[in-house]
KEVO-777230 format. One record per residue (C-alpha): residue number from 1; x, y, z. Coordinates in pm, whole numbers, padded with zeros to 5 digits. Layout:
<NUM, <X, Y, Z>>
...
# end
This chain:
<1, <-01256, 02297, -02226>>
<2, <-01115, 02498, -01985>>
<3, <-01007, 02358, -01604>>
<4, <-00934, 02540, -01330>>
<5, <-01007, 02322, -01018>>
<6, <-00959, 01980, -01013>>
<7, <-01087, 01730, -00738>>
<8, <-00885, 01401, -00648>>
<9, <-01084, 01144, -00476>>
<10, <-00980, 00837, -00260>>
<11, <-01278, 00583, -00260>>
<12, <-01421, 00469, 00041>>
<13, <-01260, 00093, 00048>>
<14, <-01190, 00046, 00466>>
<15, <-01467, -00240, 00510>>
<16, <-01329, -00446, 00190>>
<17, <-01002, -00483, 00325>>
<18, <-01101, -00429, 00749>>
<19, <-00906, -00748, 00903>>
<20, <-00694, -00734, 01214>>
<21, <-00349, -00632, 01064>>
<22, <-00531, -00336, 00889>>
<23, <-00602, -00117, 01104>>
<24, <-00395, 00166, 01039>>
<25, <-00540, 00377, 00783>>
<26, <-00291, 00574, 00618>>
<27, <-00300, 00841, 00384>>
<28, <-00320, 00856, -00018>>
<29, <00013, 00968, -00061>>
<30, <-00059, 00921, -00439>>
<31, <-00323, 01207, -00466>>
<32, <-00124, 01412, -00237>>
<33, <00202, 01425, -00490>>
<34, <-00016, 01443, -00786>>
<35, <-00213, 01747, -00591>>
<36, <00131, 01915, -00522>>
<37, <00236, 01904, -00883>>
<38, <-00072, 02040, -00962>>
<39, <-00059, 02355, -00732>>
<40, <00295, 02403, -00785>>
<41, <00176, 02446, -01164>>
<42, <-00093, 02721, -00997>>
<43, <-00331, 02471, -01090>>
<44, <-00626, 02473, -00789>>
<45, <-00669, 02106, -00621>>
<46, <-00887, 01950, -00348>>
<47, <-00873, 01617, -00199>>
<48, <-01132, 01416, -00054>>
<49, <-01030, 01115, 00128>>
<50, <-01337, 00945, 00144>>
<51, <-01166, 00643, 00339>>
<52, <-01060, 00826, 00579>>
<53, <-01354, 00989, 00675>>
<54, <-01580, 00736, 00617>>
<55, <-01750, 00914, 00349>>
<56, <-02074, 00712, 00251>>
<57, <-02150, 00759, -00174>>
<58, <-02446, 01062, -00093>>
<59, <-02193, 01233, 00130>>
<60, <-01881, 01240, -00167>>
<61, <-02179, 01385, -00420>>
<62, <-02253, 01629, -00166>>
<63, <-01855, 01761, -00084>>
<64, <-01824, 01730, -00473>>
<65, <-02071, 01965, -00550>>
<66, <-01981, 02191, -00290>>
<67, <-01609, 02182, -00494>>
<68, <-01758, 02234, -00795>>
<69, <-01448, 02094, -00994>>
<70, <-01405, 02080, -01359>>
<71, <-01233, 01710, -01381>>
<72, <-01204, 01456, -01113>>
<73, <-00951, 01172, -01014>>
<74, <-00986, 00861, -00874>>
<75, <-00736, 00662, -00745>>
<76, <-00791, 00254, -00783>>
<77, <-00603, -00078, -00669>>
<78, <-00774, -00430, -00803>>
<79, <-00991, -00481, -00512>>
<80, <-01133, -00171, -00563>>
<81, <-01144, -00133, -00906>>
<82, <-01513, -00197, -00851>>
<83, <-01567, 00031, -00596>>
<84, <-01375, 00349, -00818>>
<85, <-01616, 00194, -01127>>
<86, <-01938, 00281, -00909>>
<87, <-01822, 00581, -00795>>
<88, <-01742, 00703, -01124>>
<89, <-02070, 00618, -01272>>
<90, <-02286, 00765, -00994>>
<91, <-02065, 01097, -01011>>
<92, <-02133, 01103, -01391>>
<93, <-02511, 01050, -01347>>
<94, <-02490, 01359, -01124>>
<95, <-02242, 01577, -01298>>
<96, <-02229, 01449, -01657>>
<97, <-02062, 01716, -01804>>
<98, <-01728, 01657, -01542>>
<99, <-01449, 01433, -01697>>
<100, <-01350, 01170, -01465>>
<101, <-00971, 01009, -01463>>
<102, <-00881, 00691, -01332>>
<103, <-00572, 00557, -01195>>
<104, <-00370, 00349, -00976>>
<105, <-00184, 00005, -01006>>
<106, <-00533, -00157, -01141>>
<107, <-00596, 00060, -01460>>
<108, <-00222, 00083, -01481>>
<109, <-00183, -00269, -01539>>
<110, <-00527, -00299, -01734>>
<111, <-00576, -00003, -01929>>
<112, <-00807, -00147, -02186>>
<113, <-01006, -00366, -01949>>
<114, <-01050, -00113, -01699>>
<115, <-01172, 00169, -01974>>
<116, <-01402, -00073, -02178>>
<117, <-01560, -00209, -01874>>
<118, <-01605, 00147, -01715>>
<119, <-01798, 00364, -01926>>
<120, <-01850, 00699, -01704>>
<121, <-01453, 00671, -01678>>
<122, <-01290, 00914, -01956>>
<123, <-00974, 00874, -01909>>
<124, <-00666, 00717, -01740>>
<125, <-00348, 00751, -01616>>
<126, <-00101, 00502, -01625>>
<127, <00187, 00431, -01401>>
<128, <00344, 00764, -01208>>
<129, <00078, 00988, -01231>>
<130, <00225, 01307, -01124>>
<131, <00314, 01476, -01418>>
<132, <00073, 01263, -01684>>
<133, <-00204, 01485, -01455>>
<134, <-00078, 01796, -01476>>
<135, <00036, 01756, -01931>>
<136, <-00293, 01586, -01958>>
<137, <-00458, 01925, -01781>>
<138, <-00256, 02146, -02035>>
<139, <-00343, 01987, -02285>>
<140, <-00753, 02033, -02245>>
<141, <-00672, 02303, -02193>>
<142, <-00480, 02457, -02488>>
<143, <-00698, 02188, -02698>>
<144, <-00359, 02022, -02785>>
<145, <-00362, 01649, -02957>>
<146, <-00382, 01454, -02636>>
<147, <-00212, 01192, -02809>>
<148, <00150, 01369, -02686>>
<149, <00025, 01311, -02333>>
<150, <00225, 00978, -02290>>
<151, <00098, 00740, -02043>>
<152, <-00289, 00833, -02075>>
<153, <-00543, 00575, -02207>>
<154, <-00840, 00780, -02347>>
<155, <-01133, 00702, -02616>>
<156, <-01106, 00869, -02992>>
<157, <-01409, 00834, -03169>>
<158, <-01542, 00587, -02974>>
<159, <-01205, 00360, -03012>>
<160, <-00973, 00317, -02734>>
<161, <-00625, 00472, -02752>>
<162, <-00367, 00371, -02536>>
<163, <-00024, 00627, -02586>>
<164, <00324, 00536, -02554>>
<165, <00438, 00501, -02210>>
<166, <00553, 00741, -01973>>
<167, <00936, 00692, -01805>>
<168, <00987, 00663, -01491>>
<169, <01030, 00983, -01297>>
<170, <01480, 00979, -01210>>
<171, <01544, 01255, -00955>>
<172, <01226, 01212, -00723>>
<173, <01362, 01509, -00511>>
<174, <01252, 01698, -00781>>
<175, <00878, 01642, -00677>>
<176, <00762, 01871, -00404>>
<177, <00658, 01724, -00089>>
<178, <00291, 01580, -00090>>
<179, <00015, 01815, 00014>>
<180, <-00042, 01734, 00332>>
<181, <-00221, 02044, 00389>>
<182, <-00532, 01900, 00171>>
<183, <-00559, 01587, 00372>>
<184, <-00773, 01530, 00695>>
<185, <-00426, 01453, 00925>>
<186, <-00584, 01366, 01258>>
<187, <-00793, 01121, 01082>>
<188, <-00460, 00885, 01021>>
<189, <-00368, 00639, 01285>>
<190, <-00157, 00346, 01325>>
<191, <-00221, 00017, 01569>>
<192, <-00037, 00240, 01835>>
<193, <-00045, 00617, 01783>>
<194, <-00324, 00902, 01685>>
<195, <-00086, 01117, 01498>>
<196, <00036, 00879, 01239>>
<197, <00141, 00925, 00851>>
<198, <00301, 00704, 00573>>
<199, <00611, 00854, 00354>>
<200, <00750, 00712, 00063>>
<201, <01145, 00733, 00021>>
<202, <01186, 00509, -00259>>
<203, <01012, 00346, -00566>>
<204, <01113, 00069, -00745>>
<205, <01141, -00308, -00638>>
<206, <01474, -00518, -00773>>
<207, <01323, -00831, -00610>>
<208, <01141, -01150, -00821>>
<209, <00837, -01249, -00629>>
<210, <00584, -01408, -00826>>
<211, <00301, -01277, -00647>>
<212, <00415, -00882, -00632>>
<213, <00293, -00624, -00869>>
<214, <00515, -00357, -00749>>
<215, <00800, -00379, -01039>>
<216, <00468, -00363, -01299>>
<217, <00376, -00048, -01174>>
<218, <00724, 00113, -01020>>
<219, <01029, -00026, -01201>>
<220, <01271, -00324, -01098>>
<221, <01499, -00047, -01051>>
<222, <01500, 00116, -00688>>
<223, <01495, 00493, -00729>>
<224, <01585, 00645, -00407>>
<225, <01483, 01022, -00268>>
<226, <01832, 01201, -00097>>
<227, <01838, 01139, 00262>>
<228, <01772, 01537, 00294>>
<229, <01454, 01536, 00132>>
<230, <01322, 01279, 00316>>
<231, <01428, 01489, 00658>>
<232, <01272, 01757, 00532>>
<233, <00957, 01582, 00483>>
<234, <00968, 01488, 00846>>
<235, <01041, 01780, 00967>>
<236, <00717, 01930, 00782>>
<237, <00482, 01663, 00946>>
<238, <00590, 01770, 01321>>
<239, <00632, 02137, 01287>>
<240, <00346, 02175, 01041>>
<241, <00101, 01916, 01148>>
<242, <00232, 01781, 01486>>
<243, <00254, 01395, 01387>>
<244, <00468, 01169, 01595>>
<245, <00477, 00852, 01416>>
<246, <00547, 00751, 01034>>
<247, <00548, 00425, 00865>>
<248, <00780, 00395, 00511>>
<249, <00579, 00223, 00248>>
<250, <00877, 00117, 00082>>
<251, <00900, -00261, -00021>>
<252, <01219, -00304, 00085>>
<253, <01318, -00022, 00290>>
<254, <01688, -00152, 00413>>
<255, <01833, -00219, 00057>>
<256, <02071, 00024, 00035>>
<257, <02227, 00030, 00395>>
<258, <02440, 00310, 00335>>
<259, <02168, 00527, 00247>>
<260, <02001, 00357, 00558>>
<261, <02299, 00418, 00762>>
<262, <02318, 00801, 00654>>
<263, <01890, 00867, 00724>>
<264, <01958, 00709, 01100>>
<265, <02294, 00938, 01135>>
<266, <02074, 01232, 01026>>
<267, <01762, 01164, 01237>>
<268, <02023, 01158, 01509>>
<269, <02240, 01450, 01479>>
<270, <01867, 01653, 01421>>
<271, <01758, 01494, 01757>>
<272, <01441, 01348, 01550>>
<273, <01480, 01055, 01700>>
<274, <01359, 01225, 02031>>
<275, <01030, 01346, 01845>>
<276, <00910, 01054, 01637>>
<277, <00904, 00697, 01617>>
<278, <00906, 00490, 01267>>
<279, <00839, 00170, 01127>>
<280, <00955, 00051, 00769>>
<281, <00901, -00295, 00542>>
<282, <01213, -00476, 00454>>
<283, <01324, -00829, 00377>>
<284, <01502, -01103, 00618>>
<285, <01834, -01149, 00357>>
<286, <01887, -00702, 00394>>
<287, <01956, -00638, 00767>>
<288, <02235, -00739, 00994>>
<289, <02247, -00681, 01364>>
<290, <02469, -00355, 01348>>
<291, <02212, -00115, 01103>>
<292, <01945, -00263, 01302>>
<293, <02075, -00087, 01615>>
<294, <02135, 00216, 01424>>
<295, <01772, 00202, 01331>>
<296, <01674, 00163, 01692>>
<297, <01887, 00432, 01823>>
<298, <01739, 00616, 01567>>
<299, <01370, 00597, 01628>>
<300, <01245, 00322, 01480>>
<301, <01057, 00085, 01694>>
<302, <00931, -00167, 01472>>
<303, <00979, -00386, 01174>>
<304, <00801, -00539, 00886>>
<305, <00917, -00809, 00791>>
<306, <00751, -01058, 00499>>
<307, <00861, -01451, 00507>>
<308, <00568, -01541, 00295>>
<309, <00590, -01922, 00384>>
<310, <00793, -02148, 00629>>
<311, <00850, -02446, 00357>>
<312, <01212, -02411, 00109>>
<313, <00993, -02551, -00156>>
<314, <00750, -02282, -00160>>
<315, <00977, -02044, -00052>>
<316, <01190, -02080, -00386>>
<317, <00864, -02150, -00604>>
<318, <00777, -01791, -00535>>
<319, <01066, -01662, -00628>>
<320, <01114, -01490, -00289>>
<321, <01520, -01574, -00270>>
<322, <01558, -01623, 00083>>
<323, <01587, -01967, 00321>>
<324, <01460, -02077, 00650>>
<325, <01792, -01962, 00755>>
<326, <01755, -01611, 00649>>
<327, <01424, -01550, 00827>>
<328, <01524, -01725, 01143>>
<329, <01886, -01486, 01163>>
<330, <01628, -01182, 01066>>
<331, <01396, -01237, 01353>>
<332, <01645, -01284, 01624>>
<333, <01857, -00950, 01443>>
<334, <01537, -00746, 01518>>
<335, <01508, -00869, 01914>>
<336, <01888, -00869, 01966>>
<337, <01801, -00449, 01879>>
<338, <01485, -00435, 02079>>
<339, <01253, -00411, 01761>>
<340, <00897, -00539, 01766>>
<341, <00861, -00729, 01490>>
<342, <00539, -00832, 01229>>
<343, <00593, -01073, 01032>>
<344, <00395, -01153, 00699>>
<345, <00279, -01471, 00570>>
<346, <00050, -01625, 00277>>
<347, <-00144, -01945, 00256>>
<348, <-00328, -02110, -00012>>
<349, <-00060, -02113, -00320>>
<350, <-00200, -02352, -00584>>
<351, <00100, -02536, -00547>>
<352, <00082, -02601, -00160>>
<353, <-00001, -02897, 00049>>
<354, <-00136, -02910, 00423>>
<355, <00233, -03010, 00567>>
<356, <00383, -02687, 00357>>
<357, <00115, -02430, 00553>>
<358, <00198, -02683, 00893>>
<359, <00558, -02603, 00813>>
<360, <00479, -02200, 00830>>
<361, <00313, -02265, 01130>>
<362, <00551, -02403, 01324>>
<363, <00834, -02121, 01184>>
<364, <00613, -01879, 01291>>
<365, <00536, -02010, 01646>>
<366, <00951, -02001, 01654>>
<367, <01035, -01701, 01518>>
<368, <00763, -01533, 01760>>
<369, <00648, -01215, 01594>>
<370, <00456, -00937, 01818>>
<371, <00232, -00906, 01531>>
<372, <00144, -01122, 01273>>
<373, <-00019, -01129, 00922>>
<374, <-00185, -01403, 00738>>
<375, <-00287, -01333, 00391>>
<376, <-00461, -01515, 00063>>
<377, <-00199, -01620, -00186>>
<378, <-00334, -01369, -00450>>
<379, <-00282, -01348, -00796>>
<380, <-00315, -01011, -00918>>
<381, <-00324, -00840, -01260>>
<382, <00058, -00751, -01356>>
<383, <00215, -01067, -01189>>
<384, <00357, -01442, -01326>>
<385, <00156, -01554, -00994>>
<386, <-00179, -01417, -01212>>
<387, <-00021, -01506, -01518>>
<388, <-00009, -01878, -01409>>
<389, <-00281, -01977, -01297>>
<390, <-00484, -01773, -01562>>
<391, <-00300, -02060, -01795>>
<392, <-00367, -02340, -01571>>
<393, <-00714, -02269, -01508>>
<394, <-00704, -02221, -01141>>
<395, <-00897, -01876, -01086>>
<396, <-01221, -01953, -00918>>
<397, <-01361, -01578, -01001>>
<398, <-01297, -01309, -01256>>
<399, <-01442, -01043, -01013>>
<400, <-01123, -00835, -00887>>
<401, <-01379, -00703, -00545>>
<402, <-01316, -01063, -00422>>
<403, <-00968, -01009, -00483>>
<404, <-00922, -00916, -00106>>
<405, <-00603, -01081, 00008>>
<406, <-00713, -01077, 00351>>
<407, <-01024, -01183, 00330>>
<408, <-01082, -01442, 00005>>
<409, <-00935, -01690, -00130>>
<410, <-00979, -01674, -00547>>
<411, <-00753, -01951, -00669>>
<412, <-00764, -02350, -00730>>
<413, <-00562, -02592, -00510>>
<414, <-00332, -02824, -00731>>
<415, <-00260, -03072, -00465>>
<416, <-00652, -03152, -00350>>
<417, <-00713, -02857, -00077>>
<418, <-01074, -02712, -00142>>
<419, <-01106, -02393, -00059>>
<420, <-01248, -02480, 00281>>
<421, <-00976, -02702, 00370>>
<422, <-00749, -02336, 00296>>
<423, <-00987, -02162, 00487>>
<424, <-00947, -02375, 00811>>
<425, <-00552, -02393, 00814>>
<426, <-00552, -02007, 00800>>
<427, <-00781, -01992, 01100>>
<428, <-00578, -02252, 01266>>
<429, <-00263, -02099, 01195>>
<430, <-00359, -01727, 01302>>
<431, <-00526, -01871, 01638>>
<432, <-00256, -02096, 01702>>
<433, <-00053, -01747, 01664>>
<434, <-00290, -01498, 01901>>
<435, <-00445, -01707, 02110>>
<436, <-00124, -01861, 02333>>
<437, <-00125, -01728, 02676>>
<438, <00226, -01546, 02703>>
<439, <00113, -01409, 02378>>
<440, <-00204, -01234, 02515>>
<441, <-00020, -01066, 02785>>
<442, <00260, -00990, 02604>>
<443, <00065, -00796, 02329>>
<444, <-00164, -00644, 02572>>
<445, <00148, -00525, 02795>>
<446, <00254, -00358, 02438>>
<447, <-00029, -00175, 02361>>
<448, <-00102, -00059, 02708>>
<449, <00272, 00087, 02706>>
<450, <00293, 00233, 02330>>
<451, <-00115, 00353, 02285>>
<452, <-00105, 00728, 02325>>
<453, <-00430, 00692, 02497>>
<454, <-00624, 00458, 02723>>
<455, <-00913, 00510, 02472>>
<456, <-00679, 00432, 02173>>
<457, <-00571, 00122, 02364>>
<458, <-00910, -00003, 02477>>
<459, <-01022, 00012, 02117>>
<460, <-00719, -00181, 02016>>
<461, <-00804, -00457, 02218>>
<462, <-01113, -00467, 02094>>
<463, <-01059, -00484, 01780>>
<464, <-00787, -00757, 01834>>
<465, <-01035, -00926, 02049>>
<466, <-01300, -00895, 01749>>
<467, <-01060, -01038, 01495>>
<468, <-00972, -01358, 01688>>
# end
């Protein structure tokens, strides 16, 4: 076998997960790494975002035979585990003869499940992907034993063989920058800009939550890019592709506050904080008031921050090691700086009662987010959250498409809330949220001020106006 071109694929998953608080659509930074790898290794790549562009199944065949690649990826998270299973088969039934590849956090954390229920997948790639790819491509081609490709799952004779696993990648810097050229870029967007994009400076999560897969899939160890790498990948996406706002995907973007300190000193001195604005994820228990002003000064304009519930006893149940005390300090950090602030929440833990979800209503009614998130309690593949209440018998469905934390709630109640019951306290909690006067004007004063155009703002609205 010989492969010269290779096609990476994002599915088409924006109406599984469409609720108000997703929005944005962002780009697969994933595919874009492994893509650069791959070219940097003169190895030809194309990426379709099919999410993106709104790609319907006959419209991927078509831009697939039009690439006429010799292997394809797919990139898959549970929800859409299904969705990467259908694709795969209806791409084999058109172009048998193409391997396909598989991976993601889902068949990363399910290698054998995901490869014996997915027959038209051939292979997959577990955990960092990057260089698995591009060894895994060598190896077909030089018709080398692909058991030395470590982290691929593949079948032998009809038996599945999973290899040893693949370390972590150290010195990230040594990755080039994804390839952003391969990626529709104006098709990106956030709540409030057009020209929008998603970096990654870190990987790794040190935290315990019960409910996160992250540390599964990256490490509990944070593994941080240098603060000059992660300019230079800014300074790409406005020169190169003119964007003017970025969001960090990283977990916990504030843990080390030094390197923190240094990126908002450097964004500075470049005058970068003139030319973009950025958002980033963190938790309550890693800011203080003075790096939050650096932040501010330096061009970030909003913050993510998750306080998952707004009872102690649930609070240290899922192992999320902060207090009451900790979120309420966060929130008023961020205004003190003159951030807008999200905050993130989850309802519907098997261990919860009606006064615990009451008790995150009222917190979040006093803490007083600009934007909010209410999610599913959801136990995914990878996590203790999955692992216990696999043992206790509390999954209502085995079907990982209804495994939309947004949208579905999969899991038993312990303490006599049917999934109804669940149902109705997230409504009431979200409207109780949106629908309060000074709220309404206050968001719509927001959008109208940040959108970068009047159309951009009137479809906010509606949207908002949709979800509520």
């Amino acid at each position: 076998m010989v492969i010269k071109k290779v096609l990476l694929i994002n599915p088409n998953y924006q109406k599984v997960i469409s609720s108000l608080s997703q929005i944005s659509i962002g780009p697969p930074l994933g595919l874009a790494y492994i893509a650069a790898v791959l070219r940097k290794n003169k190895i030809e790549v194309s990426i379709i975002d099919a999410n993106a562009e709104d790609l319907n199944l006959q419209k991927i065949l078509s831009r697939i035979r039009e690439e006429s690649p010799d292997i394809i990826g797919i990139t898959s998270v549970t929800p859409t585990i299904d969705l990467c299973s259908q694709l795969a088969s209806k791409i084999k039934e058109s172009f048998p003869t193409i391997p396909i590849i598989a991976g993601g956090i889902h068949p990363s954390i399910s290698p054998s499940e995901t490869l014996k229920n997915n027959p038209s997948i051939d292979f997959l790639i577990i955990g960092e992907g990057e260089y698995a790819f591009l060894e895994l491509i060598n190896n077909l081609n030089r018709e080398k034993n692909l058991r030395n490709v470590k982290g691929l799952v593949w079948r032998e004779k009809g038996r599945i063989v999973i290899n040893k696993k693949r370390g972590f990648i150290e010195d990230l810097d040594s990755l080039p920058l994804p390839a952003r050229d391969l990626l529709p870029n104006k098709k990106y967007r956030s709540i409030e800009f057009n020209s929008f994009t998603t970096i990654i400076a870190m990987r790794g999560c040190p935290a315990n939550c019960i409910y996160c897969d992250v540390p599964s899939f990256c490490g509990k160890k944070l593994r941080k890019r240098s603060v000059d790498n992660v300019i230079k990948e800014i300074e790409e996406c406005i020169q190169k592709y003119g964007i003017k706002s970025f969001s960090f995907l990283d977990d916990t973007f504030t843990y080390d506050k030094e390197w923190v300190a240094k990126f908002c000193d450097t964004m500075i001195r470049k005058n970068l904080n003139k030319k973009v604005k950025w958002i980033c994820l963190t938790r309550v228990d890693n800011i203080n008031l003075e790096l939050l002003k650096k932040m501010k000064q330096a061009g970030c304009y909003k913050i993510e921050l998750g306080i998952e519930s707004g009872s102690p006893k649930i609070l240290k149940k899922i192992g999320k090691g902060i207090t009451i005390e900790h979120i309420r300090k966060g929130f008023e950090y961020a205004k003190q700086a003159g951030l807008t602030t999200m905050a993130f929440v989850m309802v519907g833990f098997p261990f919860e009662t009606e006064e615990d979800i009451i008790m995150t209503k009222d917190l979040v009614k006093e803490i007083n987010p600009l934007f909010l998130q209410v999610s599913y309690a959801t136990p995914y593949p990878g996590t203790c959250f999955y692992d216990y209440c696999r043992k206790n018998n509390l999954l209502l469905t085995n079907d990982f498409s209804q495994y939309v934390f947004l949208n579905k709630s999969v899991i038993k109640n312990e303490n006599g809330l049917n999934t109804e019951k669940i149902i109705e306290l997230k409504k009431d909690l979200e409207r109780s949220f949106y629908l309060r006067p000074g709220y309404m004007v206050g968001s719509f004063f927001y959008l109208l001020k940040t959108s970068e155009s009047l159309s951009l703002f009137l479809n906010r609205c509606l949207i908002f106006l949709r979800k509520v």
